[in-house]
py3Dmol code that shows the C-alpha trace and the ligand (Angstrom):
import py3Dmol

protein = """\
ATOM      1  CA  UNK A   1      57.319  10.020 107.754  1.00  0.00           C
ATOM      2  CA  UNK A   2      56.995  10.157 111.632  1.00  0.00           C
ATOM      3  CA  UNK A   3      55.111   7.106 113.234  1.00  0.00           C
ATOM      4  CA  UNK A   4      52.292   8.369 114.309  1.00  0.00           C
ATOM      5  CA  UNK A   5      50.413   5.471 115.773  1.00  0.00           C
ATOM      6  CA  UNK A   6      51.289   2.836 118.549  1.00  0.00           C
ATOM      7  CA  UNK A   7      51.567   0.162 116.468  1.00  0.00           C
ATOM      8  CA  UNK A   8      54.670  -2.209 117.587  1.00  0.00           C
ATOM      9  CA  UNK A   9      55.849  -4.840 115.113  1.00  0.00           C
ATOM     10  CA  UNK A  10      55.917  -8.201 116.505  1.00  0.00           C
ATOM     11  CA  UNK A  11      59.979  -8.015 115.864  1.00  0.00           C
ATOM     12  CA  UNK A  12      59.840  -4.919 118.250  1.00  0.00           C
ATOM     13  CA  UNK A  13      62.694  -5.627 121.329  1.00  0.00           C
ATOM     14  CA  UNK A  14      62.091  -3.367 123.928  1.00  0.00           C
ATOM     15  CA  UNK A  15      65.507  -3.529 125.935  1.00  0.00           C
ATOM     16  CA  UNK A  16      67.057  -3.529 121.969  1.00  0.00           C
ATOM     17  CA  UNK A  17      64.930  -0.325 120.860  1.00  0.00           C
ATOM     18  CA  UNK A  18      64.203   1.099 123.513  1.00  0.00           C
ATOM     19  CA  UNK A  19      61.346   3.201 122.010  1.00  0.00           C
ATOM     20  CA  UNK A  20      59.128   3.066 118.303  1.00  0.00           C
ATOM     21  CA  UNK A  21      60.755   6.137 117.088  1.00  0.00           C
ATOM     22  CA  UNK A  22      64.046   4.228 117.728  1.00  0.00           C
ATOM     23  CA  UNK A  23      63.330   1.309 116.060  1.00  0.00           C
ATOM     24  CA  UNK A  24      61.913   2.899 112.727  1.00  0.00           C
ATOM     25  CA  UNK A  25      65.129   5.413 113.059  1.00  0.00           C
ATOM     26  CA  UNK A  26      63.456   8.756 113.231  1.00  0.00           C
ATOM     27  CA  UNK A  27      63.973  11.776 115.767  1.00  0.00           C
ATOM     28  CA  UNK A  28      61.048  12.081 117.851  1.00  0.00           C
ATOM     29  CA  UNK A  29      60.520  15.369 115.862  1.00  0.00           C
ATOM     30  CA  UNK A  30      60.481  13.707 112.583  1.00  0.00           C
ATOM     31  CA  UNK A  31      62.123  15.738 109.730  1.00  0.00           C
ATOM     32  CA  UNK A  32      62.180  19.264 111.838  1.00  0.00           C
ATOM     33  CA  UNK A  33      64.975  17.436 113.310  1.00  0.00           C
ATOM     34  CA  UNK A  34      67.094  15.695 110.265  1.00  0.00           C
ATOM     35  CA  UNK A  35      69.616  18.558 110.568  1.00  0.00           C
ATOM     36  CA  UNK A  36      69.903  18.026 114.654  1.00  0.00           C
ATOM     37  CA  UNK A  37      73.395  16.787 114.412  1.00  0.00           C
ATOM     38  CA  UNK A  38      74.523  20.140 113.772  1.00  0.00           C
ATOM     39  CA  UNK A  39      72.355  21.908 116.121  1.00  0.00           C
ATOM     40  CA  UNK A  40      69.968  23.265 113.830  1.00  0.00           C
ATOM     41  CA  UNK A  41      66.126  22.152 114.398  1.00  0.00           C
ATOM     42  CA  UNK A  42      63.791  23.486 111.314  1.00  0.00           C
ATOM     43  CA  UNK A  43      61.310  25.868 112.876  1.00  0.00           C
ATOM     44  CA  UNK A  44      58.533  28.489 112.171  1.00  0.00           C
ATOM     45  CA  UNK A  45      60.018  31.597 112.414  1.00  0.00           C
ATOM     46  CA  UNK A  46      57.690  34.925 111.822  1.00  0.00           C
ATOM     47  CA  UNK A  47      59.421  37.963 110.797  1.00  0.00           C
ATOM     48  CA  UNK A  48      59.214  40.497 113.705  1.00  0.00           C
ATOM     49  CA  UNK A  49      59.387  43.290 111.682  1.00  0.00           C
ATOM     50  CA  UNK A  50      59.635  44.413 107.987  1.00  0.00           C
ATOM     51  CA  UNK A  51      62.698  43.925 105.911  1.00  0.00           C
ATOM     52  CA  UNK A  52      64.552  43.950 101.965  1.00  0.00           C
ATOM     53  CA  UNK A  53      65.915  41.111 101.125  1.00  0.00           C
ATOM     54  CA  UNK A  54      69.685  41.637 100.231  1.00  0.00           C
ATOM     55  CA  UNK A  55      69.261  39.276  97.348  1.00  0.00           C
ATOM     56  CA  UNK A  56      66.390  40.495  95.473  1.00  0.00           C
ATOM     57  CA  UNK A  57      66.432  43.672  96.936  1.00  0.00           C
ATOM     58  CA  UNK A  58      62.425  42.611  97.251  1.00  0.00           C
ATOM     59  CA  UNK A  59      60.532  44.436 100.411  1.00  0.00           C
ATOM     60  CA  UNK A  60      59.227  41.503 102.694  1.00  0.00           C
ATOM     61  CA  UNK A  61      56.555  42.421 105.377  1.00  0.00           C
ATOM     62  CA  UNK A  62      56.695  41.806 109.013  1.00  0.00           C
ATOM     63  CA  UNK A  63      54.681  38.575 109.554  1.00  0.00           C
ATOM     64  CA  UNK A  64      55.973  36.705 106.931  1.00  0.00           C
ATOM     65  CA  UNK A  65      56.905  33.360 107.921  1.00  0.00           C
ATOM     66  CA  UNK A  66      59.567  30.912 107.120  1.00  0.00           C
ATOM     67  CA  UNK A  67      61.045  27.022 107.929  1.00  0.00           C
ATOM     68  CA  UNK A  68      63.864  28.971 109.749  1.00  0.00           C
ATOM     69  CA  UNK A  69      66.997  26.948 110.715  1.00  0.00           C
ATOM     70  CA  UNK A  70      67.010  27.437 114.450  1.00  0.00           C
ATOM     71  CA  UNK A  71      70.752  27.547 116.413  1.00  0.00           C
ATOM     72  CA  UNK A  72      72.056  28.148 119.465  1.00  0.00           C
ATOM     73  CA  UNK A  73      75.058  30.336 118.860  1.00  0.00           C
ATOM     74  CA  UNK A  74      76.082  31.890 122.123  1.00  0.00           C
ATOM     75  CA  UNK A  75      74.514  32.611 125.838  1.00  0.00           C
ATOM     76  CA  UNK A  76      74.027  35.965 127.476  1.00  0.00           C
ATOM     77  CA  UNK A  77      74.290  35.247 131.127  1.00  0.00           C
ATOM     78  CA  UNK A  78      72.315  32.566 131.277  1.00  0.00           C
ATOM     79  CA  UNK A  79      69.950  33.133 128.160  1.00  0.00           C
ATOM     80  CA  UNK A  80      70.687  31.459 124.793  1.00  0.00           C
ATOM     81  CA  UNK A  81      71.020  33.408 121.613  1.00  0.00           C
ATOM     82  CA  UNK A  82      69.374  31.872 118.505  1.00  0.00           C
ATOM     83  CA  UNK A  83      70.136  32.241 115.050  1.00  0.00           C
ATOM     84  CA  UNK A  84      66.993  31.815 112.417  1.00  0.00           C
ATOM     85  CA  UNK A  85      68.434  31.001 109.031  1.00  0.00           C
ATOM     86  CA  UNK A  86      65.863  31.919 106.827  1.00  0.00           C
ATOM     87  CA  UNK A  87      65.579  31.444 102.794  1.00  0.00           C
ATOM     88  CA  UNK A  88      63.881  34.209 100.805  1.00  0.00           C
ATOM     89  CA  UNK A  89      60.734  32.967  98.821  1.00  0.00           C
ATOM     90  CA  UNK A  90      61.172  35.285  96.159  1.00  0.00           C
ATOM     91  CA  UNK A  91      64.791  34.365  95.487  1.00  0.00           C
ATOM     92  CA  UNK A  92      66.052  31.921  97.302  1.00  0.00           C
ATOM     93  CA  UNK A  93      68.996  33.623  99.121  1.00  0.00           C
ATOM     94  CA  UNK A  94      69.273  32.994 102.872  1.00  0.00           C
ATOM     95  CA  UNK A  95      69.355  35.738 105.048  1.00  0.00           C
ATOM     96  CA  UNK A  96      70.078  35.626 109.257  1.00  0.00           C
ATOM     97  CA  UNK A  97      68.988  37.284 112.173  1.00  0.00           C
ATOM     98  CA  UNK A  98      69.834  36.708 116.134  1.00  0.00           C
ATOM     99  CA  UNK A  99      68.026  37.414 119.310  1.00  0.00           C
ATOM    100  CA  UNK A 100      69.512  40.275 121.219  1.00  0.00           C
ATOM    101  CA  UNK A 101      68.559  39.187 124.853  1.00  0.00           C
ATOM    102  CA  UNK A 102      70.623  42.157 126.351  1.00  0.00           C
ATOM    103  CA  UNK A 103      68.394  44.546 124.665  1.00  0.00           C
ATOM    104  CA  UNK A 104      65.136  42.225 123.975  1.00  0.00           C
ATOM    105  CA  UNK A 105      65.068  42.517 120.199  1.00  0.00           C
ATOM    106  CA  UNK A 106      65.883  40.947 116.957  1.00  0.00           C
ATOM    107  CA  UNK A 107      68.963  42.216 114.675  1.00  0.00           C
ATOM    108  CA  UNK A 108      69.267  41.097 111.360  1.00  0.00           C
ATOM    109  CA  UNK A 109      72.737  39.772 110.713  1.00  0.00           C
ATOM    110  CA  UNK A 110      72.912  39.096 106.870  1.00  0.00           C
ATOM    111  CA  UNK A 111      71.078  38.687 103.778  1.00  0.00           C
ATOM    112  CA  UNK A 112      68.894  41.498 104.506  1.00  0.00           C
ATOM    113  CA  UNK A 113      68.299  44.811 105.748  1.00  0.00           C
ATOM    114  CA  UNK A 114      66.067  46.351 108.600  1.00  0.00           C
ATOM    115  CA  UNK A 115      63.372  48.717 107.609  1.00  0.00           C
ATOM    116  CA  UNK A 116      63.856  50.995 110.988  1.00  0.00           C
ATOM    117  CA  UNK A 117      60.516  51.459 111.908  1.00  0.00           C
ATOM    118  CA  UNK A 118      60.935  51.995 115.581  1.00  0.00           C
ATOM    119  CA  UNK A 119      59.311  54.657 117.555  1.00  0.00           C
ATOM    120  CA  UNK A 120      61.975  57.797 118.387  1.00  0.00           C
ATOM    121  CA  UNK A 121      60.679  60.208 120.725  1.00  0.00           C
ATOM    122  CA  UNK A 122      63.327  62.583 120.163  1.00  0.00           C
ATOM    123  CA  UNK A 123      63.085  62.333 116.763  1.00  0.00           C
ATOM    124  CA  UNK A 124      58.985  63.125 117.544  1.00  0.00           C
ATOM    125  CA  UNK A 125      59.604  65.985 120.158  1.00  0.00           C
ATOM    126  CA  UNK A 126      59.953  63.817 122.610  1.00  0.00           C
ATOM    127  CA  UNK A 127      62.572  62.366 124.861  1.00  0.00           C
ATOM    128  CA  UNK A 128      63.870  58.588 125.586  1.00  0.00           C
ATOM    129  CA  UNK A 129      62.201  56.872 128.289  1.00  0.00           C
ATOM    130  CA  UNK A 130      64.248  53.503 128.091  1.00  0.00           C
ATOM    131  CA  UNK A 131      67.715  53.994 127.549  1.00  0.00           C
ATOM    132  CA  UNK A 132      68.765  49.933 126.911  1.00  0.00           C
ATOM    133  CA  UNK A 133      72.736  51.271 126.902  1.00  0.00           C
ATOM    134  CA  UNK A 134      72.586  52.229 130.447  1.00  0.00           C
ATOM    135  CA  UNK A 135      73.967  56.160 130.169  1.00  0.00           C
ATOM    136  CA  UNK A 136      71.571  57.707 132.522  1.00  0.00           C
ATOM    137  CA  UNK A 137      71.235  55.675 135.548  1.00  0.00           C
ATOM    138  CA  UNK A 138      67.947  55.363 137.535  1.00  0.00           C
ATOM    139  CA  UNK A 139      66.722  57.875 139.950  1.00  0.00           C
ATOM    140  CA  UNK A 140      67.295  55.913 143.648  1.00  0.00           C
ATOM    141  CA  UNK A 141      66.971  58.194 146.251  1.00  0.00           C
ATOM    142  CA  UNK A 142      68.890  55.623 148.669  1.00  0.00           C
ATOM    143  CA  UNK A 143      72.083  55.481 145.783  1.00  0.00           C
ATOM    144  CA  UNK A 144      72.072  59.411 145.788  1.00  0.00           C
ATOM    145  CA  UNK A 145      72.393  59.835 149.285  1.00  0.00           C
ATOM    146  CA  UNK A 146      74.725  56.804 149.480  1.00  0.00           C
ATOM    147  CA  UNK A 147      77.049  59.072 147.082  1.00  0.00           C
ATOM    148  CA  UNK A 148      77.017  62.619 148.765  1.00  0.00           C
ATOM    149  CA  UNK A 149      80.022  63.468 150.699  1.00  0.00           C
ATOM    150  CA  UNK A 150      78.695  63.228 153.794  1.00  0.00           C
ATOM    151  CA  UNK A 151      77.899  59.409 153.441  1.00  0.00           C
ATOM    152  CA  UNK A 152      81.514  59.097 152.019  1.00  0.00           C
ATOM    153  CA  UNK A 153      82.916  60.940 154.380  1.00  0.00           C
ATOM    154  CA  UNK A 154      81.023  58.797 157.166  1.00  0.00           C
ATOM    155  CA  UNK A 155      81.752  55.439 156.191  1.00  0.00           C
ATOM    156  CA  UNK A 156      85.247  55.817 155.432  1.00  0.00           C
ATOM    157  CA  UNK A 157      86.339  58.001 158.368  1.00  0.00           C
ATOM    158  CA  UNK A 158      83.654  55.949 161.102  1.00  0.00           C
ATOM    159  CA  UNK A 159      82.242  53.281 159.553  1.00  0.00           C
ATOM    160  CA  UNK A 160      85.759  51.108 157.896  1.00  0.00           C
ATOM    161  CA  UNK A 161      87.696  51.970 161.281  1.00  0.00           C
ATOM    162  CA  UNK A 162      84.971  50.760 163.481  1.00  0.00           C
ATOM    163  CA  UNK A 163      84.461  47.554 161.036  1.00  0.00           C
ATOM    164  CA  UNK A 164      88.524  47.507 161.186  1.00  0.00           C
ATOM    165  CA  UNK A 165      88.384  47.524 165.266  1.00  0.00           C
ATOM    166  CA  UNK A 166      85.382  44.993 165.173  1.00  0.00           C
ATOM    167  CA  UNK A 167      87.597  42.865 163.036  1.00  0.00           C
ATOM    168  CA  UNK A 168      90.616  42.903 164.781  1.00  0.00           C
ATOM    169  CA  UNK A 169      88.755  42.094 168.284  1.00  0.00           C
ATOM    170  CA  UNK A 170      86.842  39.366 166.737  1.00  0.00           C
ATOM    171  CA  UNK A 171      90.438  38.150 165.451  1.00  0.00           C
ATOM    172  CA  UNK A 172      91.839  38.290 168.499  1.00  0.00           C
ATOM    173  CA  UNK A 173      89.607  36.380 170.579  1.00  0.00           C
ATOM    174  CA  UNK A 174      89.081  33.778 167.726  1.00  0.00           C
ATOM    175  CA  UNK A 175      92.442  33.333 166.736  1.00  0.00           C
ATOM    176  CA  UNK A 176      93.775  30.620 169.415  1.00  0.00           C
ATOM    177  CA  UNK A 177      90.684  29.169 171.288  1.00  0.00           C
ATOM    178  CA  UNK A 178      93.056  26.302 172.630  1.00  0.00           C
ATOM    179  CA  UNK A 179      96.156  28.589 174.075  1.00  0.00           C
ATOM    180  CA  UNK A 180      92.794  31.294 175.533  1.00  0.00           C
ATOM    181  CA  UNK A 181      90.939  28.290 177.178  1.00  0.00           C
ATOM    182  CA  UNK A 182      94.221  26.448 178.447  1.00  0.00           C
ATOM    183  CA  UNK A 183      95.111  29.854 180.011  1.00  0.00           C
ATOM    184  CA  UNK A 184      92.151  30.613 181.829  1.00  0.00           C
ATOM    185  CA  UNK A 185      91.743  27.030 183.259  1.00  0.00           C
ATOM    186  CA  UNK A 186      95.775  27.566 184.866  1.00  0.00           C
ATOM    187  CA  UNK A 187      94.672  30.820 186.191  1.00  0.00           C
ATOM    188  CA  UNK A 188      91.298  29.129 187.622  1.00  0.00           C
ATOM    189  CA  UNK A 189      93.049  26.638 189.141  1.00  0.00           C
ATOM    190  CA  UNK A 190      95.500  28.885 190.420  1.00  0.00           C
ATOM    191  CA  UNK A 191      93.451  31.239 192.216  1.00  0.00           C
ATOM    192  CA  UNK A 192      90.621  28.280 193.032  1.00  0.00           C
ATOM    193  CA  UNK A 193      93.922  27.205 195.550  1.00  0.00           C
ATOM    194  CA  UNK A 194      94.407  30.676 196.948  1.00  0.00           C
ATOM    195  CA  UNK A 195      90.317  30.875 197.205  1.00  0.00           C
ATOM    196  CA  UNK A 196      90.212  27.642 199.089  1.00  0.00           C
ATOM    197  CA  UNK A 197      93.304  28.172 201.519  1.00  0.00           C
ATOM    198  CA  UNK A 198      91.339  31.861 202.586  1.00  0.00           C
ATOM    199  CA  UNK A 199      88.068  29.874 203.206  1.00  0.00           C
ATOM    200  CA  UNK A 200      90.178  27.322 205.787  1.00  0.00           C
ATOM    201  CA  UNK A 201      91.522  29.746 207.288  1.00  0.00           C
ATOM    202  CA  UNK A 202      88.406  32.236 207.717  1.00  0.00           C
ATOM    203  CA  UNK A 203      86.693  29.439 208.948  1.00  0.00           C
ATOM    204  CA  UNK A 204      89.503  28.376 211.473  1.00  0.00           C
ATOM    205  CA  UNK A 205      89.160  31.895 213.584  1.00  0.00           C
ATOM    206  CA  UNK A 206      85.495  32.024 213.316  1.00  0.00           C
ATOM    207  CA  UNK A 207      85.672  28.310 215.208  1.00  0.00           C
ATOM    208  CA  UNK A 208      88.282  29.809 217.350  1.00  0.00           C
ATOM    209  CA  UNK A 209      86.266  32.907 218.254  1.00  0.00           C
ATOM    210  CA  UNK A 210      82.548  30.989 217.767  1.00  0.00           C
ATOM    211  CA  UNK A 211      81.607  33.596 215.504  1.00  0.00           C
ATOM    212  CA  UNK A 212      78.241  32.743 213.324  1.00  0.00           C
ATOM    213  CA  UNK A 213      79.529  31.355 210.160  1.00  0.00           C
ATOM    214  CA  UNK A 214      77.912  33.810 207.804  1.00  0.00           C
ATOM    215  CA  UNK A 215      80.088  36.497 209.059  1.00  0.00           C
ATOM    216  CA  UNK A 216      82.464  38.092 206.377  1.00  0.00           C
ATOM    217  CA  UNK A 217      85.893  38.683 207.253  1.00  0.00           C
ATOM    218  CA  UNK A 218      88.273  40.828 206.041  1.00  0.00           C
ATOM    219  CA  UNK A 219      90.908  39.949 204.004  1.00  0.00           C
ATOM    220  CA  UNK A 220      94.328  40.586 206.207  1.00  0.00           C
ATOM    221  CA  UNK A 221      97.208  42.509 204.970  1.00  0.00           C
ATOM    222  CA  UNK A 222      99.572  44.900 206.031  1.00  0.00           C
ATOM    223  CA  UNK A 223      97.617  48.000 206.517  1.00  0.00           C
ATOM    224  CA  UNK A 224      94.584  46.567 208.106  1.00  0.00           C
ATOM    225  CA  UNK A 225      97.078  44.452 210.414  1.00  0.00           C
ATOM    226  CA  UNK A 226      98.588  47.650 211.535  1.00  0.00           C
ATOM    227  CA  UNK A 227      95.331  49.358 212.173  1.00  0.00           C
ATOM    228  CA  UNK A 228      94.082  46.399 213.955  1.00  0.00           C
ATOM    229  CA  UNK A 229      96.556  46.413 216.695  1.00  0.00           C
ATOM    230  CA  UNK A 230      96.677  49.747 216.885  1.00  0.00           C
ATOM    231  CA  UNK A 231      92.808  50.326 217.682  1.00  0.00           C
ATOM    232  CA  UNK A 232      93.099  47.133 219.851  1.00  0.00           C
ATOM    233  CA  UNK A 233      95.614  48.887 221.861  1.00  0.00           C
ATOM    234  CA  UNK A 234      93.649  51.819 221.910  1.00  0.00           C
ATOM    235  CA  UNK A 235      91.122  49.353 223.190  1.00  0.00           C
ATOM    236  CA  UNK A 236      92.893  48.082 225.994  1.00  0.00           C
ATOM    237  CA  UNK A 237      94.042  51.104 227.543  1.00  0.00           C
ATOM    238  CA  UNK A 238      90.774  52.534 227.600  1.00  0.00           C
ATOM    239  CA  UNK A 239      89.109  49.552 229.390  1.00  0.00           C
ATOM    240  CA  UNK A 240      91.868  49.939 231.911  1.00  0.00           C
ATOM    241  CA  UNK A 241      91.615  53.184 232.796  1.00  0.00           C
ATOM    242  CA  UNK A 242      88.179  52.738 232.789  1.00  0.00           C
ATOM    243  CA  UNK A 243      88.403  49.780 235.435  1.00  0.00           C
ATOM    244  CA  UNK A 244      90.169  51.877 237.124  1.00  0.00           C
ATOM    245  CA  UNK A 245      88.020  54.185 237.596  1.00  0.00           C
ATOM    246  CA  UNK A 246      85.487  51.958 238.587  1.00  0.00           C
ATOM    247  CA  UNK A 247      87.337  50.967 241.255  1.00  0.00           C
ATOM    248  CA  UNK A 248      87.817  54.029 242.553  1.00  0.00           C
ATOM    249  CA  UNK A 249      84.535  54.782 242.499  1.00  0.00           C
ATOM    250  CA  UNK A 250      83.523  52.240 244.577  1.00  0.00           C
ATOM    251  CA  UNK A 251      85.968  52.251 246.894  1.00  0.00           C
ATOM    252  CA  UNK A 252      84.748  56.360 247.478  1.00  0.00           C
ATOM    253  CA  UNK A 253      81.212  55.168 247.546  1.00  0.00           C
ATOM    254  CA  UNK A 254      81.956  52.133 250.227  1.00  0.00           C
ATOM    255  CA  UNK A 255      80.227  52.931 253.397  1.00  0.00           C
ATOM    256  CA  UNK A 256      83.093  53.893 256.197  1.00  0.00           C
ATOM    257  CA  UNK A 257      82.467  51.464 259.599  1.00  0.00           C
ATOM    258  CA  UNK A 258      84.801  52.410 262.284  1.00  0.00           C
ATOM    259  CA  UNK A 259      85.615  49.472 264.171  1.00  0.00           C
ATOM    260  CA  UNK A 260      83.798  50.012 267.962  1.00  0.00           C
ATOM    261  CA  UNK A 261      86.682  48.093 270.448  1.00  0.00           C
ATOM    262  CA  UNK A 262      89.903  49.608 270.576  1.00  0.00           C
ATOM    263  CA  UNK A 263      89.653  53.707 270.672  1.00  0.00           C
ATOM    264  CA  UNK A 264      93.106  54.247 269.819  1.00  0.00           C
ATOM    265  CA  UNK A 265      93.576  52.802 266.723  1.00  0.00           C
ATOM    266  CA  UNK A 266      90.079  53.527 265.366  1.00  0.00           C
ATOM    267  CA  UNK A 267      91.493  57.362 265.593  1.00  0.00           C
ATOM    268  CA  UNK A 268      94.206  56.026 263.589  1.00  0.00           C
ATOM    269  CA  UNK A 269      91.822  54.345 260.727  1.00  0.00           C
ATOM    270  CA  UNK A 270      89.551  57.055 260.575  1.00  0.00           C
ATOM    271  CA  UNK A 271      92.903  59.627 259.815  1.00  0.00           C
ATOM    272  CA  UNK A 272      93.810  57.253 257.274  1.00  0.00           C
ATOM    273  CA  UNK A 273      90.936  56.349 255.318  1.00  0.00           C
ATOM    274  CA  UNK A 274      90.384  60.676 255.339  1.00  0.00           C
ATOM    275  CA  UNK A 275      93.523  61.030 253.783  1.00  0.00           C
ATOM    276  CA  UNK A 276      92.883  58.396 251.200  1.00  0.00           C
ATOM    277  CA  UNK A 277      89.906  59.951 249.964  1.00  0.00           C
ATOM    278  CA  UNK A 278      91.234  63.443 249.463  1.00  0.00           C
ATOM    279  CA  UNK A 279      93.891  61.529 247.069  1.00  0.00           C
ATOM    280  CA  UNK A 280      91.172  59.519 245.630  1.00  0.00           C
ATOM    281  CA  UNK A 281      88.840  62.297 244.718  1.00  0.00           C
ATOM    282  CA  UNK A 282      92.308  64.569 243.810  1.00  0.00           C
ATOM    283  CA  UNK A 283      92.681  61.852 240.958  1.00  0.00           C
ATOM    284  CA  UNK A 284      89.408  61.008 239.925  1.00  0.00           C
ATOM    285  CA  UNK A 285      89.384  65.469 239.283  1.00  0.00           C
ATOM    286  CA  UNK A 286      92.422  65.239 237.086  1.00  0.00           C
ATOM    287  CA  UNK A 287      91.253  62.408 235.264  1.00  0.00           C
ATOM    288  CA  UNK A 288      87.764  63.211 234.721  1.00  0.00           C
ATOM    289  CA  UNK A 289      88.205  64.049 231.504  1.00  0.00           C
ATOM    290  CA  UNK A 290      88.884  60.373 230.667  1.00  0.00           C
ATOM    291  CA  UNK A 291      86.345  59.034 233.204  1.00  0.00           C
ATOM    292  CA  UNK A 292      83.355  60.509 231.828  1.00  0.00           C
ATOM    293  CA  UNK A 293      84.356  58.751 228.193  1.00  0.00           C
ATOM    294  CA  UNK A 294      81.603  55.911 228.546  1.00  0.00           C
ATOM    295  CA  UNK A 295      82.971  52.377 227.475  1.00  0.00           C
ATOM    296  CA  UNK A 296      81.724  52.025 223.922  1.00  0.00           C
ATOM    297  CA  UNK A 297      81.601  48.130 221.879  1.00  0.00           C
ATOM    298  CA  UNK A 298      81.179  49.670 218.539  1.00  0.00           C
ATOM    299  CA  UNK A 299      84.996  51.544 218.603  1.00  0.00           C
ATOM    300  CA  UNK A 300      86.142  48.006 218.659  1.00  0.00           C
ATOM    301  CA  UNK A 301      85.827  46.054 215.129  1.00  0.00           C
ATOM    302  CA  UNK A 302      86.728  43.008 214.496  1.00  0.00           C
ATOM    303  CA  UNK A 303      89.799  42.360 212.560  1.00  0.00           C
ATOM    304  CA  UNK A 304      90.777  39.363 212.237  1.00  0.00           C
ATOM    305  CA  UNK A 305      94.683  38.876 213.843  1.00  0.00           C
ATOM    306  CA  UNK A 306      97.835  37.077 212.516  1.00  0.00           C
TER     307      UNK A 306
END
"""
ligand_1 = """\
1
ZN
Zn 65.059 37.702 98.037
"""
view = py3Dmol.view(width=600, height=400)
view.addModel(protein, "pdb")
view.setStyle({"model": 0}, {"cartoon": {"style": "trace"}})
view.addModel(ligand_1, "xyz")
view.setStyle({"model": 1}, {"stick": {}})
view.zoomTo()
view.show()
C-alpha cells in the first residue's frame, strides 16, 4: 500500500531517505510499478479496436480494458514503440499488441487476431486518399518542375559549372591569405619607392621652372622625350625666323635722315641705304610665307626635359 499521507516517523533521516516513499520502500507509483525493474509499468490499456482472442477463440469488443504490461521495445526516429501485454478475462491467455508510430496505428502481435474493420474506399467504389506506404508521392508543383528536363538540363550544364567556377575562385583567394597579403605588401612597397622618387623629381623641375605646384606632369619616357625636343626645335626655329623678321621690319619702317653737312658722302648713304631696301623687301617677298605665320604659345607644351 502506497503512503498516501505526509506523515514522517520520528526515525525518518532525511539525508538517509531521502524521501517517504524511500523510506517505507515503495516506487512512487506504488504497485503499477513492482515490475519496473524490467521495464514494464502496469497500465490501463483500452482496446482500440475489436479482436478474438487466440486462446478462447472468444470475440472481445473494442473498448475493453485491461492492466496492460506497458514496454518500451524499440524507437522510430525519435518516438518509442510500446508493447501492451494484455491477459484475456475470459481465459487467461496473454495476448500483445505494439504501436506502429510510422503508420499511427496499433497491430496486434500475438495472442489474438484483428477483426479488420477499417474503412477501404476501393473496396467501397472509392479510391485511397492516404497512402501510409508512400507509392504515390504528393502533388508539388515546385518538385515537378524541379524534375523536367529543362531544370535538369539547367542546373547541370549552368548551374554546377558556375557553382564549380565560384568554388574554385573562392579557393583560390582563400587558400594562402599569408603568401597573398605578404605579396601585395612587397609590391606596395616596391612601387610606394618608385611613386615617391617621381614625386621628388616632379617637384624638383616645377621649383626649377616656378611652375604652380598643382600642375601635372607627364611621366617621361622615350617617345615623349623624342617628341619633346623635336617640337622644341620646331619651336626655336620659328621664333628665330620670326625675330628676324621683326627686325627687318623695322629696320624698313625706320625713318631715313640724310645727314645735312658733307654733300658728297650723303649721295653715297642715300645709294646705299636704296640698295639695302630693295634686298630687304626682295627677302621679306620670298619669305612671306613664313612671316605671316603669327607666333603662337599654345604649339609649345610643356614636356618636362631629361
Ligand atoms: Zn481468451
Amino acid at each position: 500500500m502506497q503512503g498516501f499521507n505526509k506523515y514522517y516517523p520520528p526515525d525518518y533521516d532525511d539525508a538517509k531517505h531521502g524521501s517517504l516513499n524511500s523510506y517505507r520502500g515503495k516506487h512512487a507509483l506504488g504497485d503499477r510499478a513492482r515490475k519496473i525493474d524490467q521495464g514494464i509499468l502496469i497500465t490501463r490499456f483500452e482496446l482500440p479496436f475489436n479482436i478474438w482472442c487466440g486462446s478462447c477463440d472468444a470475440h472481445i469488443g473494442m473498448g475493453v480494458r485491461y492492466n496492460a504490461e506497458k514496454k518500451k521495445i524499440g524507437m522510430y526516429y525519435s518516438t518509442p514503440i510500446f508493447s501492451f501485454r494484455c491477459k484475456c478475462h475470459l481465459c487467461s491467455g496473454w495476448f500483445e499488441i505494439h504501436t506502429d508510430p510510422k503508420n499511427t496505428r496499433y497491430v496486434v502481435v500475438s495472442g489474438a487476431r484483428q477483426k479488420m474493420e477499417d474503412w477501404d474506399p476501393e473496396e467501397n467504389g472509392g479510391y485511397a486518399v492516404h497512402d501510409t506506404n508512400g507509392k504515390t508521392e504528393p502533388v508539388d508543383p515546385l518538385a515537378a518542375l524541379e524534375k523536367s528536363t529543362d531544370a535538369q538540363t539547367n542546373a547541370t550544364k549552368v548551374q554546377a559549372p558556375r557553382i564549380e567556377q565560384l568554388q574554385s575562385v573562392s579557393e583560390h583567394y582563400n587558400a594562402d591569405p599569408y603568401e597573398h597579403s605578404r605579396r601585395v605588401r612587397k609590391r606596395f612597397r616596391v612601387e610606394k619607392k618608385i611613386e615617391k622618387a617621381a614625386e621628388a623629381l616632379d617637384q624638383g623641375i616645377k621649383e626649377r621652372y616656378g611652375l604652380p605646384a598643382e600642375l601635372k606632369l607627364i611621366r617621361a619616357d622615350a617617345e615623349s622625350e623624342a617628341v619633346a625636343k623635336d617640337e622644341w626645335e620646331k619651336g626655336r626655329v620659328r621664333v628665330a625666323q620670326e625675330q628676324t623678321s621683326k627686325r627687318r621690319k623695322l629696320a624698313l619702317d625706320a625713318p631715313v635722315v640724310a645727314p645735312a653737312a658733307t654733300g658728297s658722302s650723303s649721295k653715297a648713304y642715300g645709294s646705299a641705304l636704296a640698295s639695302l631696301r630693295t634686298r630687304i623687301l626682295a627677302n621679306s617677298s620670298r619669305s612671306s610665307g613664313a612671316a605671316s605665320r603669327k607666333p603662337t604659345l599654345a604649339g609649345i607644351a610643356i614636356r618636362k626635359l631629361p
